[in-house]
gemmi code that builds the backbone of each chain (N, CA, C; Angstrom):
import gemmi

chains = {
    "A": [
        ("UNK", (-16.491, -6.229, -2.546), (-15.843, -5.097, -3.192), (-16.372, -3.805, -2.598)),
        ("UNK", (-15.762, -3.422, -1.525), (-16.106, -2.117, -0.587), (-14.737, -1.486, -0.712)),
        ("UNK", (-14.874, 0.026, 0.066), (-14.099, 1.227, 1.003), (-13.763, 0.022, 1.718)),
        ("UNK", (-12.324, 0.682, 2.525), (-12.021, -0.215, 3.757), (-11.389, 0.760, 4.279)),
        ("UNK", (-11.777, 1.166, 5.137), (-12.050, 2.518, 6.080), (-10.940, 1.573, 7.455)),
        ("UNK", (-9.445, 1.794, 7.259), (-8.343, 1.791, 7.821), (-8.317, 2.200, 9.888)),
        ("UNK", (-8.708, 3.497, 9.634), (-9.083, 3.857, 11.135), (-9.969, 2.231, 11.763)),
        ("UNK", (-10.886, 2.162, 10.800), (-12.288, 1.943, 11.845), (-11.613, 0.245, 11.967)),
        ("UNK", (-11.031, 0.255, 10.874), (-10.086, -1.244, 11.201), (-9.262, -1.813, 12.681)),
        ("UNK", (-8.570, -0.657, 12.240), (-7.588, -0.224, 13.455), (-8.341, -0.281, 14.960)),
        ("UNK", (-9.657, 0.466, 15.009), (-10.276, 0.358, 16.176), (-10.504, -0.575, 16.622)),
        ("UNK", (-10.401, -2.028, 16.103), (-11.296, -3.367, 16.197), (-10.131, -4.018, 17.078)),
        ("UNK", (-9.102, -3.626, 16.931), (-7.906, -4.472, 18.186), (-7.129, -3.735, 18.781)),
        ("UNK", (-6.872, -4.090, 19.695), (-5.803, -2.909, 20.812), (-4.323, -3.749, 20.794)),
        ("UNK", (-4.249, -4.807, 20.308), (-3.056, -5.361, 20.523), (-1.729, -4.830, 19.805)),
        ("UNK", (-0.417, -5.281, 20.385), (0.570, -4.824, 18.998), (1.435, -5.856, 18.669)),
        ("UNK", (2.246, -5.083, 17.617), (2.926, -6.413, 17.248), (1.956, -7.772, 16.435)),
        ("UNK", (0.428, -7.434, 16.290), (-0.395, -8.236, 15.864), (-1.250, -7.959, 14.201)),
        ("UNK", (-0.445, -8.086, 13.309), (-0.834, -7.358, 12.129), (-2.312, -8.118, 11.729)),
        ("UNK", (-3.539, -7.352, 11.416), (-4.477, -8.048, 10.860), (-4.937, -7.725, 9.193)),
        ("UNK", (-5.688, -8.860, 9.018), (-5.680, -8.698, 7.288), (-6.951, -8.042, 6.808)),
        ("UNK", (-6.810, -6.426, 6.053), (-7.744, -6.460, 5.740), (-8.188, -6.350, 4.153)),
        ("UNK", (-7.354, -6.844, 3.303), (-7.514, -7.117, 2.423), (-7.063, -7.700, 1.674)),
        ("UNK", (-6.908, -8.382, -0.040), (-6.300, -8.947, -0.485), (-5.887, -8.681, -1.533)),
        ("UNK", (-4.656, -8.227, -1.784), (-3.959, -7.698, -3.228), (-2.992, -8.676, -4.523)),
        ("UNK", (-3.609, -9.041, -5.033), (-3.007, -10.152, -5.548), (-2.370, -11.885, -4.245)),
        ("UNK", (-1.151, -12.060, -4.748), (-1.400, -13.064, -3.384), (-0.615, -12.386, -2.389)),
        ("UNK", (-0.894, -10.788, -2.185), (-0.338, -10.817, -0.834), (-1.434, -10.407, 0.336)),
        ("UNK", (-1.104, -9.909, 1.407), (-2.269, -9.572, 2.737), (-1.806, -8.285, 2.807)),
        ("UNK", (-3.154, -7.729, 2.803), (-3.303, -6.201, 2.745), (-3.221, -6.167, 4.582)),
        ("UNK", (-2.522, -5.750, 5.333), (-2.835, -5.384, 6.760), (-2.541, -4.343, 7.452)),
        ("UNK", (-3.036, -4.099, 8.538), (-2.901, -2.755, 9.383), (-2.707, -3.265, 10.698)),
        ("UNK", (-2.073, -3.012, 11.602), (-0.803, -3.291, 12.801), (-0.522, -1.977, 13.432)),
        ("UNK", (-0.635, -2.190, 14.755), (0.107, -1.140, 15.824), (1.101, -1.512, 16.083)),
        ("UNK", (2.445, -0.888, 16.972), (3.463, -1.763, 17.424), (3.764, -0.309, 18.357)),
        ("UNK", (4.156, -0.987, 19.213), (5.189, 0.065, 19.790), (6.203, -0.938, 20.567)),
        ("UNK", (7.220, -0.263, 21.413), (8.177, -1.193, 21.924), (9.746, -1.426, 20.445)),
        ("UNK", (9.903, -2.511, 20.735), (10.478, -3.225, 19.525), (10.503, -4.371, 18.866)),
        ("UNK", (10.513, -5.186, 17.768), (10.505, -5.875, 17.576), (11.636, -6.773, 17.787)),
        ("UNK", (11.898, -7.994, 16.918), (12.705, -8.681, 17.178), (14.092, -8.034, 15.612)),
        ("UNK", (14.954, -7.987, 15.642), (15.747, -8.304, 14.306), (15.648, -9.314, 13.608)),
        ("UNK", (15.323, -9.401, 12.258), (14.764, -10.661, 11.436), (15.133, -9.922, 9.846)),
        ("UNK", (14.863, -11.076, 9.431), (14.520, -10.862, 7.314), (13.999, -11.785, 6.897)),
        ("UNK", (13.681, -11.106, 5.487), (12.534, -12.047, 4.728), (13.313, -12.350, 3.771)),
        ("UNK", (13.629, -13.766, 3.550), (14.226, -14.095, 2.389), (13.909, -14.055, 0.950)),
        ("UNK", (12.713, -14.025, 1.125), (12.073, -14.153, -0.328), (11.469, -13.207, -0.613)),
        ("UNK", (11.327, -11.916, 0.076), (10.040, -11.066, 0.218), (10.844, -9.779, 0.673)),
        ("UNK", (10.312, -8.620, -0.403), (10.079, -7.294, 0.398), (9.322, -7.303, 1.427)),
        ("UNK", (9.391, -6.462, 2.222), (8.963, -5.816, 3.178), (8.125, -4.113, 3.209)),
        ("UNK", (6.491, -4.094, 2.829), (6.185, -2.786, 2.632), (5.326, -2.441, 4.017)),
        ("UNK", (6.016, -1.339, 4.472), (5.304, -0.223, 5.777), (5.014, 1.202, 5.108)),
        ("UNK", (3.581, 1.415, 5.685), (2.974, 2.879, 5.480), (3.102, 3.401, 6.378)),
        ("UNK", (3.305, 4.289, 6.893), (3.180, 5.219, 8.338), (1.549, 5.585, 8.266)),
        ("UNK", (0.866, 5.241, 9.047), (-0.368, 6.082, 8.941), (-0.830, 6.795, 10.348)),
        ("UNK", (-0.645, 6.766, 11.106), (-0.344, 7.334, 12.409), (0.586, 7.421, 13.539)),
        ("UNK", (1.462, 8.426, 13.868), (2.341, 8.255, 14.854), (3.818, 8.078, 13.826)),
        ("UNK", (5.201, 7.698, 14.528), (6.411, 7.109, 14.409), (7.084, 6.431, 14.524)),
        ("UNK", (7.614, 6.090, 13.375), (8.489, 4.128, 13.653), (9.768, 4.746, 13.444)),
        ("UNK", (10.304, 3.968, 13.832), (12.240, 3.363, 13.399), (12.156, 2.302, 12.786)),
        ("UNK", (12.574, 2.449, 11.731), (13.291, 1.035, 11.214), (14.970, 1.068, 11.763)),
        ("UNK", (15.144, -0.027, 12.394), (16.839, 0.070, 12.496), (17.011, -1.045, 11.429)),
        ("UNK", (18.063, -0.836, 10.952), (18.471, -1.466, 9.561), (20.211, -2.133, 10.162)),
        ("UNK", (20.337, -3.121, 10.314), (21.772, -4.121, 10.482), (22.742, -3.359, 9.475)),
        ("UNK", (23.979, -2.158, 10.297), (24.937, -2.102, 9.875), (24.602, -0.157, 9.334)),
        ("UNK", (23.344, 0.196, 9.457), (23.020, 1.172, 8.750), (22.578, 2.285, 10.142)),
        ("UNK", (22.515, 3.264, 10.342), (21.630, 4.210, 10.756), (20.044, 3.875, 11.110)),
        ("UNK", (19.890, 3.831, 11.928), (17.763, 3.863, 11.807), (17.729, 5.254, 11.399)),
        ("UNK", (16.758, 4.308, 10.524), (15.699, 5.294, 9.492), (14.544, 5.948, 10.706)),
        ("UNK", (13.941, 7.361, 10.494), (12.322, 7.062, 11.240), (11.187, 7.480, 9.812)),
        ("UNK", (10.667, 6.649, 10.344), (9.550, 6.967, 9.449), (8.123, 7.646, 10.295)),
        ("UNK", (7.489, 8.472, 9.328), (6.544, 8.983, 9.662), (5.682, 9.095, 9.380)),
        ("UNK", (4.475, 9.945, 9.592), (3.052, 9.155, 9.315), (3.154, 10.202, 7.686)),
        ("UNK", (2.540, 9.079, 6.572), (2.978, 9.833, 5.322), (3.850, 9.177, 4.516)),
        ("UNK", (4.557, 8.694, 5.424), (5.887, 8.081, 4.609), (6.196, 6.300, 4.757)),
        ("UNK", (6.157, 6.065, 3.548), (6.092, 4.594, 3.930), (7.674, 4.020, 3.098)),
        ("UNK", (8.145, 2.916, 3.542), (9.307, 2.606, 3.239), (9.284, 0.832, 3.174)),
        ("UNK", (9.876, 0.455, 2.013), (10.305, -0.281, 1.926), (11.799, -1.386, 2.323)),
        ("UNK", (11.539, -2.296, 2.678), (12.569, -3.257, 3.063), (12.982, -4.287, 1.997)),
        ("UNK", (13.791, -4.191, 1.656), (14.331, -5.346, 0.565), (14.584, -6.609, 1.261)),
        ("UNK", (14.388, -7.878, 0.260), (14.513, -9.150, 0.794), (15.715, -9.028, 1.432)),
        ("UNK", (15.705, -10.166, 1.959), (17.438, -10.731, 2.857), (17.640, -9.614, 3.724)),
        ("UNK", (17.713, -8.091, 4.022), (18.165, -7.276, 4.921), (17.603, -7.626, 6.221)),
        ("UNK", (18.416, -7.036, 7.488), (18.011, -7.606, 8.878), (17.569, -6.203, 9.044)),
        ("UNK", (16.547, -6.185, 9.348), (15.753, -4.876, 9.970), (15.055, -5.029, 11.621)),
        ("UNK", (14.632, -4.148, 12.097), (13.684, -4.331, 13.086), (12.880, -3.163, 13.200)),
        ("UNK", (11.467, -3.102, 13.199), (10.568, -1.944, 13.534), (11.224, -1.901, 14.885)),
        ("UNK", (10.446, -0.725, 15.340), (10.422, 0.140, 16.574), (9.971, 1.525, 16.699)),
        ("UNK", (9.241, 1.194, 17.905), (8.591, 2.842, 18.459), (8.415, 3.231, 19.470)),
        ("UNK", (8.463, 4.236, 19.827), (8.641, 4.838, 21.044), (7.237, 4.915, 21.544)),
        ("UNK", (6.361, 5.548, 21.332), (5.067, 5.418, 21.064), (4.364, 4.768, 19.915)),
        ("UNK", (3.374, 4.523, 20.415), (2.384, 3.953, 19.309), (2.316, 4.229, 18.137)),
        ("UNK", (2.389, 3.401, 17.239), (2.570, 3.821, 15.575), (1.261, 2.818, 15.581)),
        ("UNK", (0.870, 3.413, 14.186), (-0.005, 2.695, 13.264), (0.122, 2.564, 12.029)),
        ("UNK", (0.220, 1.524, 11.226), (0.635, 1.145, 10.315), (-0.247, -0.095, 9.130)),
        ("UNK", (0.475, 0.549, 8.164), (-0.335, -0.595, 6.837), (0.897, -0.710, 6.440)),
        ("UNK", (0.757, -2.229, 6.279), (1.682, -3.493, 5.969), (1.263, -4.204, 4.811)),
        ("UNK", (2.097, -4.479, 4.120), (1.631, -5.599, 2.917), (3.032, -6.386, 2.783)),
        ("UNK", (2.525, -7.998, 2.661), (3.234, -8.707, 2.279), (2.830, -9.835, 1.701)),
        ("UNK", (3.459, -11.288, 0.996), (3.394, -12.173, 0.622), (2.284, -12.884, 1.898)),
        ("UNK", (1.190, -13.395, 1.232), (0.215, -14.674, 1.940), (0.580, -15.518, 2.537)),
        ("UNK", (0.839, -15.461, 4.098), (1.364, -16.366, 4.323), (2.941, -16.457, 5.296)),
        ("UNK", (3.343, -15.300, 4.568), (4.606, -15.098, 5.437), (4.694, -14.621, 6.702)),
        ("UNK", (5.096, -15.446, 7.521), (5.340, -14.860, 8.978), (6.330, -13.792, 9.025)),
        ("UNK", (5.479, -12.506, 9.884), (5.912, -11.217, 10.500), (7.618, -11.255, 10.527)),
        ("UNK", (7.816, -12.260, 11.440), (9.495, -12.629, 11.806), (10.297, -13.357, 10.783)),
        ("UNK", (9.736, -13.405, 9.398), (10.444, -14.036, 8.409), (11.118, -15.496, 8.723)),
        ("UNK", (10.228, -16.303, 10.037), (11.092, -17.752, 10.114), (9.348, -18.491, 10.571)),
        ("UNK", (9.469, -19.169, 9.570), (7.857, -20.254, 9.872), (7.328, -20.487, 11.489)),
        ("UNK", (8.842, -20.588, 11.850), (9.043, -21.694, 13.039), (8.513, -21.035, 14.031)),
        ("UNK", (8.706, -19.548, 14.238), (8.551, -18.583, 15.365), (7.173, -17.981, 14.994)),
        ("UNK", (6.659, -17.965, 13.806), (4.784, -16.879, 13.788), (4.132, -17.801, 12.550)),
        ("UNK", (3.745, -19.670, 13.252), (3.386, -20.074, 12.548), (1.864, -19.840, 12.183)),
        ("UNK", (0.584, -19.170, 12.625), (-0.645, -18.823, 12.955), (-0.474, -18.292, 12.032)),
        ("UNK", (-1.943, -18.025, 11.191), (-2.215, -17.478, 10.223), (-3.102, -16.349, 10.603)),
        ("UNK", (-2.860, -15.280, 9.771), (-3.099, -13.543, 10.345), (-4.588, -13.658, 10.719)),
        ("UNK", (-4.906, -12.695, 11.963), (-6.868, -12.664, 11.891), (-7.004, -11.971, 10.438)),
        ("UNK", (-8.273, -11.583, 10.714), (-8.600, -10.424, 9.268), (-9.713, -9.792, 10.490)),
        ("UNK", (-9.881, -8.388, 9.733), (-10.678, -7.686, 10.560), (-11.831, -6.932, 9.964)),
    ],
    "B": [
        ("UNK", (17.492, 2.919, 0.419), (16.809, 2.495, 1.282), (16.656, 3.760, 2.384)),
        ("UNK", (15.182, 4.136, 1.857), (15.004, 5.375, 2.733), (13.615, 5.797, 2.690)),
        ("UNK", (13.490, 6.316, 4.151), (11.934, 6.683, 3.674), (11.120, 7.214, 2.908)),
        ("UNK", (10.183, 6.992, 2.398), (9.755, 8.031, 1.066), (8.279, 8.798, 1.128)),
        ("UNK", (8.788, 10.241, 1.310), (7.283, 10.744, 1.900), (6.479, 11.282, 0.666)),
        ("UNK", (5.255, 10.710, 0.542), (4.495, 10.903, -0.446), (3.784, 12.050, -0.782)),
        ("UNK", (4.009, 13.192, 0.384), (3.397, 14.435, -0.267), (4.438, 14.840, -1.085)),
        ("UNK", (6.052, 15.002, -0.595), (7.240, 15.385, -0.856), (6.618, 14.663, -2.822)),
        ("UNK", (6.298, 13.557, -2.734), (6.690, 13.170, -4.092), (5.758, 13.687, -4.922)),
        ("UNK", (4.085, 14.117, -4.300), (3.115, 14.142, -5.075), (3.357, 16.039, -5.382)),
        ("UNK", (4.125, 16.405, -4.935), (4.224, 18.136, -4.866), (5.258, 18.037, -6.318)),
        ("UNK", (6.108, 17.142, -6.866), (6.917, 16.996, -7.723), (6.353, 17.220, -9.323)),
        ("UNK", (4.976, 16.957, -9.121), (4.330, 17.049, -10.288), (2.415, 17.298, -10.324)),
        ("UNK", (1.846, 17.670, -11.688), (0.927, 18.402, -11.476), (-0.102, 17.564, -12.449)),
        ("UNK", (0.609, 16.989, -12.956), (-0.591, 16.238, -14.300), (-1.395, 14.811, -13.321)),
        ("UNK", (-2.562, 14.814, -14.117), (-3.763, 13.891, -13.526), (-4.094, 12.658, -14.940)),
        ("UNK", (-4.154, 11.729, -14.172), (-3.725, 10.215, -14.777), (-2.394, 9.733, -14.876)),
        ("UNK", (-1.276, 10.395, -14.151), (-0.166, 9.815, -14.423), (0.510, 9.563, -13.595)),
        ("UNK", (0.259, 8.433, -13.477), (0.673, 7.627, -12.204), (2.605, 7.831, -12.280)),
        ("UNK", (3.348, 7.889, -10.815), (4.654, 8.333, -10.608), (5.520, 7.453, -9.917)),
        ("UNK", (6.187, 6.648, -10.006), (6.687, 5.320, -9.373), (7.345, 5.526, -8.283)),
        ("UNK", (7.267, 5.745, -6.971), (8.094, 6.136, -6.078), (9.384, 5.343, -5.061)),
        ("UNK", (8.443, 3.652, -5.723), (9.201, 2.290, -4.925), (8.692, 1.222, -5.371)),
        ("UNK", (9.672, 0.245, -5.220), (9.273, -1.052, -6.181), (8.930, -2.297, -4.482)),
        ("UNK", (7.773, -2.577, -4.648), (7.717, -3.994, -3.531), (7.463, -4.806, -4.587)),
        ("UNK", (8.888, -5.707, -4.019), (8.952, -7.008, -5.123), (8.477, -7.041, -6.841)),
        ("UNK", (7.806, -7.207, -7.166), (7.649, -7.543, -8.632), (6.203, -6.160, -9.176)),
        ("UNK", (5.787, -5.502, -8.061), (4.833, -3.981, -8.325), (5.925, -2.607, -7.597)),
        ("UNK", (5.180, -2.004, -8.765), (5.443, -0.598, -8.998), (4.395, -0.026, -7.956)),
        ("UNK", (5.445, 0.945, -7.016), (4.520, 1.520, -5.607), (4.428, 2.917, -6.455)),
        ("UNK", (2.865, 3.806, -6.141), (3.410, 5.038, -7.350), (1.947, 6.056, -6.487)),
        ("UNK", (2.110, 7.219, -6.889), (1.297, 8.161, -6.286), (0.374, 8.593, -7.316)),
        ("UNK", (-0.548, 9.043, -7.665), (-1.386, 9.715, -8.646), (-1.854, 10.653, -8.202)),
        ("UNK", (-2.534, 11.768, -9.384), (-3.683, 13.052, -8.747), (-4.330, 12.771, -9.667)),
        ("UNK", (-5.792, 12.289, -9.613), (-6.952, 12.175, -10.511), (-7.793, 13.318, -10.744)),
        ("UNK", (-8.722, 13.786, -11.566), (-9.709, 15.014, -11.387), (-10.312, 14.686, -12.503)),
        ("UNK", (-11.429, 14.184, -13.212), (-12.776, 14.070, -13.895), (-13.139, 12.364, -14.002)),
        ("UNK", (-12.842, 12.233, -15.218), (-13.278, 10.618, -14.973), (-11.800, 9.941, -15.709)),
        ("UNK", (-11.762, 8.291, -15.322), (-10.839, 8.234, -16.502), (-11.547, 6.513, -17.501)),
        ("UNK", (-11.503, 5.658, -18.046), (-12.254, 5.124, -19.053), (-12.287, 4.396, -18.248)),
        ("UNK", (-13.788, 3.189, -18.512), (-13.993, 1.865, -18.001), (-12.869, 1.023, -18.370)),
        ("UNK", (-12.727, 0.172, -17.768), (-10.886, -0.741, -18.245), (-11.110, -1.958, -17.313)),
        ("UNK", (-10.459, -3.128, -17.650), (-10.299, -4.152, -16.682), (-8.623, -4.379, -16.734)),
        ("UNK", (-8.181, -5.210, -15.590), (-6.856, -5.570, -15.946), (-7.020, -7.508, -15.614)),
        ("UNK", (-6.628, -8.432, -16.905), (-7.844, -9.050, -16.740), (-6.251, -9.664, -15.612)),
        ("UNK", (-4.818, -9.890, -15.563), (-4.268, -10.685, -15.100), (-3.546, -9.909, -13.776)),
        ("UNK", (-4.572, -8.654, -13.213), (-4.168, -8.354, -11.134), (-5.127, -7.664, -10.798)),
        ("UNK", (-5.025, -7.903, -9.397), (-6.052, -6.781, -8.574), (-5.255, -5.386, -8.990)),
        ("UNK", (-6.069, -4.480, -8.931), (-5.746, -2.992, -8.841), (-6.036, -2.391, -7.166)),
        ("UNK", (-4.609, -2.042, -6.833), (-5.192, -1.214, -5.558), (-4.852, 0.263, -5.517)),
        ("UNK", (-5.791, 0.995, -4.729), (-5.845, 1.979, -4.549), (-6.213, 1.999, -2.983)),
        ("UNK", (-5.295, 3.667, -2.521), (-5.424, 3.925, -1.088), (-5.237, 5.508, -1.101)),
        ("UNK", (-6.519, 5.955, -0.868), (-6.958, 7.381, -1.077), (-6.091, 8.333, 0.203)),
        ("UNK", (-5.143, 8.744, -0.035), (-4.243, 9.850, 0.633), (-4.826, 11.391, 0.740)),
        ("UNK", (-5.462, 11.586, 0.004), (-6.211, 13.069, 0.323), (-7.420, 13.459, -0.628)),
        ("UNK", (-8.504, 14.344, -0.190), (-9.634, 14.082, -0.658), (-10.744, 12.860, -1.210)),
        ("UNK", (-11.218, 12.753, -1.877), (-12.271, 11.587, -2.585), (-12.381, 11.265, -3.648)),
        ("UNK", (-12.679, 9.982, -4.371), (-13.071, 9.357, -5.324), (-14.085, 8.214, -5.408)),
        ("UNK", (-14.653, 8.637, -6.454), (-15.465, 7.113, -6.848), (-15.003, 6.272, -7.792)),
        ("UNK", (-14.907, 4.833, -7.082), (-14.994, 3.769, -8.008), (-16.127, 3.730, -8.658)),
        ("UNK", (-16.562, 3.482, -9.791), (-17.460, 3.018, -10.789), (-17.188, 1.542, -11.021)),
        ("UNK", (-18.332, 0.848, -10.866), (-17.600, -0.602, -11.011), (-19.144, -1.161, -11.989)),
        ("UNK", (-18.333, -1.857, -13.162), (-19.787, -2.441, -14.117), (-20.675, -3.045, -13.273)),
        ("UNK", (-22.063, -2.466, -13.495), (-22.607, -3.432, -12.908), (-23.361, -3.095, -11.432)),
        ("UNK", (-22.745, -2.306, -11.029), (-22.810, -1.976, -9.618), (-23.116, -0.564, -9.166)),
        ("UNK", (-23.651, -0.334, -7.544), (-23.517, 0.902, -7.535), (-22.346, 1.684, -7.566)),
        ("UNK", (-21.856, 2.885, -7.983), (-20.394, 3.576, -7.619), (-20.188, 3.283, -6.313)),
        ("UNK", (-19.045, 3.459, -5.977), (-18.323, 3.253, -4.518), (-17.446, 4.855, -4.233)),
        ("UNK", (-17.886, 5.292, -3.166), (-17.277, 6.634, -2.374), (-15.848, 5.828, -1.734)),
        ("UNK", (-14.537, 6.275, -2.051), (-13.371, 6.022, -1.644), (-12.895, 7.117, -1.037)),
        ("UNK", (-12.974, 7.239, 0.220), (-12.905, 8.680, 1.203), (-10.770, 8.565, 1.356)),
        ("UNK", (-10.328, 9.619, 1.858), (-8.877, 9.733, 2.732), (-9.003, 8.687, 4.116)),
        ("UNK", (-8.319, 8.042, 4.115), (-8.116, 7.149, 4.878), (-8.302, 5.464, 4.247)),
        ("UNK", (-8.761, 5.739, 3.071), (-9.752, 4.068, 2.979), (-8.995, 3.749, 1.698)),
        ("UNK", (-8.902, 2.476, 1.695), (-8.472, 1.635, 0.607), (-9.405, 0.716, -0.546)),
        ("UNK", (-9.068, 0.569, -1.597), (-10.140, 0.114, -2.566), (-8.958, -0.792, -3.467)),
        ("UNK", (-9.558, -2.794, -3.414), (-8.690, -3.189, -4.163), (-10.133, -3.985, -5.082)),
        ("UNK", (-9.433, -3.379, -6.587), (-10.769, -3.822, -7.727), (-9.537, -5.152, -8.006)),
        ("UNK", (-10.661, -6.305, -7.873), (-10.359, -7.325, -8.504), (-10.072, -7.569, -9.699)),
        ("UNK", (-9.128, -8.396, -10.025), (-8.681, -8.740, -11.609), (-10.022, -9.079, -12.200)),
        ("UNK", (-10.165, -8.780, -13.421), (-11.414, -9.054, -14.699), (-12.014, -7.723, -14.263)),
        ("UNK", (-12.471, -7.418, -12.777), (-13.360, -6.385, -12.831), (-13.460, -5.248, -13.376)),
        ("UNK", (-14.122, -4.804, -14.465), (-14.505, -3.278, -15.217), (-14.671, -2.235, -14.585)),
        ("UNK", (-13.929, -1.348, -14.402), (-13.925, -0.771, -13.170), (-13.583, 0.859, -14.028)),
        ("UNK", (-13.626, 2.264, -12.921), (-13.217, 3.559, -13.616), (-13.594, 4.209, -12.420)),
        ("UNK", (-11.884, 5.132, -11.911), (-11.557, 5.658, -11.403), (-12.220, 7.169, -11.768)),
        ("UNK", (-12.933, 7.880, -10.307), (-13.377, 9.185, -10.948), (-13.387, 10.041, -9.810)),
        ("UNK", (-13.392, 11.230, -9.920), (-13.179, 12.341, -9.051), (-13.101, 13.608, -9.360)),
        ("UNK", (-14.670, 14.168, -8.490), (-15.021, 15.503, -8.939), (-14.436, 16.382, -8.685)),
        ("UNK", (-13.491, 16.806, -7.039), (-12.546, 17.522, -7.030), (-11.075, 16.760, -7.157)),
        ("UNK", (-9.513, 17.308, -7.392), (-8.440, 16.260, -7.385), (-8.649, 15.638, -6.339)),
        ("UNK", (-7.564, 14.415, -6.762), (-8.085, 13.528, -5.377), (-6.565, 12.639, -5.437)),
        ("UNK", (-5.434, 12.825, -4.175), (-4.470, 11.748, -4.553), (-4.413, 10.576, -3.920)),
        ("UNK", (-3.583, 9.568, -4.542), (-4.005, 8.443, -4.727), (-2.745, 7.625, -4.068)),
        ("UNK", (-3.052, 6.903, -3.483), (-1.324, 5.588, -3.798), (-1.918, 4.198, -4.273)),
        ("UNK", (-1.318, 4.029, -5.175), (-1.848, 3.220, -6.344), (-0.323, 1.973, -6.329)),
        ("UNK", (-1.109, 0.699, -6.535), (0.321, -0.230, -6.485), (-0.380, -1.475, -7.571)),
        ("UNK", (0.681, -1.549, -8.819), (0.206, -2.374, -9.807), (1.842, -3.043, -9.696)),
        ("UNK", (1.631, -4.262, -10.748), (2.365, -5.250, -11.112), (3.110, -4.250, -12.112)),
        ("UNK", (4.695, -4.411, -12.411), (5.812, -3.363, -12.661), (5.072, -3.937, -14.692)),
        ("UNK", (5.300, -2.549, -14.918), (4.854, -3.118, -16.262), (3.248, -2.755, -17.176)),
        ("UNK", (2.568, -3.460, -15.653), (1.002, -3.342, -16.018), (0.457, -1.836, -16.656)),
        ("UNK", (-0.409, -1.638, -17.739), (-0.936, -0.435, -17.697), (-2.064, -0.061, -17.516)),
        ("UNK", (-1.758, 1.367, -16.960), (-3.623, 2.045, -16.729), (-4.190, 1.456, -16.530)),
        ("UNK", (-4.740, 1.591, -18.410), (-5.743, 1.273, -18.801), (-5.631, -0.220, -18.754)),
        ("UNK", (-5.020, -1.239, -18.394), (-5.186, -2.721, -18.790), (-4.883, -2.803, -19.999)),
        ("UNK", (-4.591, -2.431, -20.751), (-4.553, -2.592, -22.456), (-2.986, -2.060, -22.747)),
        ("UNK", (-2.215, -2.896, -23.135), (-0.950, -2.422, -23.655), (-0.831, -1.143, -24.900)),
        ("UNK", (-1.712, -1.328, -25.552), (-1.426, -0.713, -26.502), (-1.833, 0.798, -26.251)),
        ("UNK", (-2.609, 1.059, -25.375), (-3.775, 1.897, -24.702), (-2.120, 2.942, -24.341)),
        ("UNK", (-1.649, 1.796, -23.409), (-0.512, 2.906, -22.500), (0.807, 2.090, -22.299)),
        ("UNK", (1.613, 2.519, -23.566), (2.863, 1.468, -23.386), (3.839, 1.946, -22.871)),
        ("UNK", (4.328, 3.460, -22.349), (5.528, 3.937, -21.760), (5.089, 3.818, -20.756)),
        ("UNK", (6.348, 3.682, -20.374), (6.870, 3.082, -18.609), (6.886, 4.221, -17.645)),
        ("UNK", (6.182, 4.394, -16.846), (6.176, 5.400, -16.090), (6.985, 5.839, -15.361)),
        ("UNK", (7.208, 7.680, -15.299), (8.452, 7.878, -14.740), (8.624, 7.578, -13.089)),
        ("UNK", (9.401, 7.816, -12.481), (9.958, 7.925, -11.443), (9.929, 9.512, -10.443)),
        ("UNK", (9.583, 9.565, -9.608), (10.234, 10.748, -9.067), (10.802, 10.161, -6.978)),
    ],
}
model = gemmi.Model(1)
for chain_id, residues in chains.items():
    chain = gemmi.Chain(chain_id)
    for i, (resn, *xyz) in enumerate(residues, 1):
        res = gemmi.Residue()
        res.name, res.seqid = resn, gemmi.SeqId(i, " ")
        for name, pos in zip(("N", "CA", "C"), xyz):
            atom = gemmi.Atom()
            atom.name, atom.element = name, gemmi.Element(name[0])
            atom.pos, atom.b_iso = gemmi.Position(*pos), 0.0
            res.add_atom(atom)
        chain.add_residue(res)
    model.add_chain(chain)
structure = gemmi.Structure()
structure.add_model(model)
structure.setup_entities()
């Protein structure tokens, strides 16, 4: 039962697209993730989807909708079943929370590994 | 479905202990607070409580233990049962995410209206 000092988290991996866990909020995974590039288009069937902006700028493109951008400050939610995809032009940094367990890409089959923690 | 920037929401209002619901992930209430003196020892005996310090500082007080410094940037999740009390000598805001429903204080009777929205 500590601070969990987010930056110094963040410092511990250079990778993206690689969300790590650093905490635990009921049964979901508290994590923090870089990404830049884009992801894949996907949804979570069973599961919101929560992003914080905490450094830098994302896109959410949303199936059928406008991309959203989000910014550092602003965090946005994804409702189950919608097809979304992050994306950034540059490096974003981000806190993520979701269900224990659920793969990033919302399909078992494709991010079966279970998250580091950092 | 849109981004939601949390100063935009925390500028909406001025009172301290009253947490402001800004987005629902899945079955918790996503919500902003401004704290400033102390607020009561409390447990919530059936979720974690999280907190993620957005500007200035707070201490957790946790039974038992030494206080905990919760700086801007850092996150603090008090475990379910744990006796715990949110405190802060200058304001301090907060993003705070409980189970939709849950109150404050842990105690229904303590705090039974449903918190607003902005």
């Amino acid at each position: 039962m500590k601070p969990i000092n987010l930056s110094e988290k963040l410092a511990m991996f250079a990778t993206h697209w690689d969300p790590h866990v650093v905490a635990d909020y009921n049964q979901n995974e508290v994590m923090v993730v870089k990404f830049q590039g884009e992801f894949l288009f996907h949804k979570h069937e069973e599961t919101d989807d929560f992003f914080y902006v905490l450094e830098g700028e994302m896109f959410m493109d949303i199936e059928g909708e406008d991309s959203k951008v989000v910014k550092a400050g602003e965090l946005f939610v994804v409702p189950k079943g919608v097809v979304h995809r992050p994306r950034a032009e540059a490096e974003v940094k981000v806190l993520l929370i979701e269900p224990k367990g659920e793969p990033n890409s919302g399909d078992a089959d494709r991010a079966p590994a279970p998250k580091p923690r950092v």
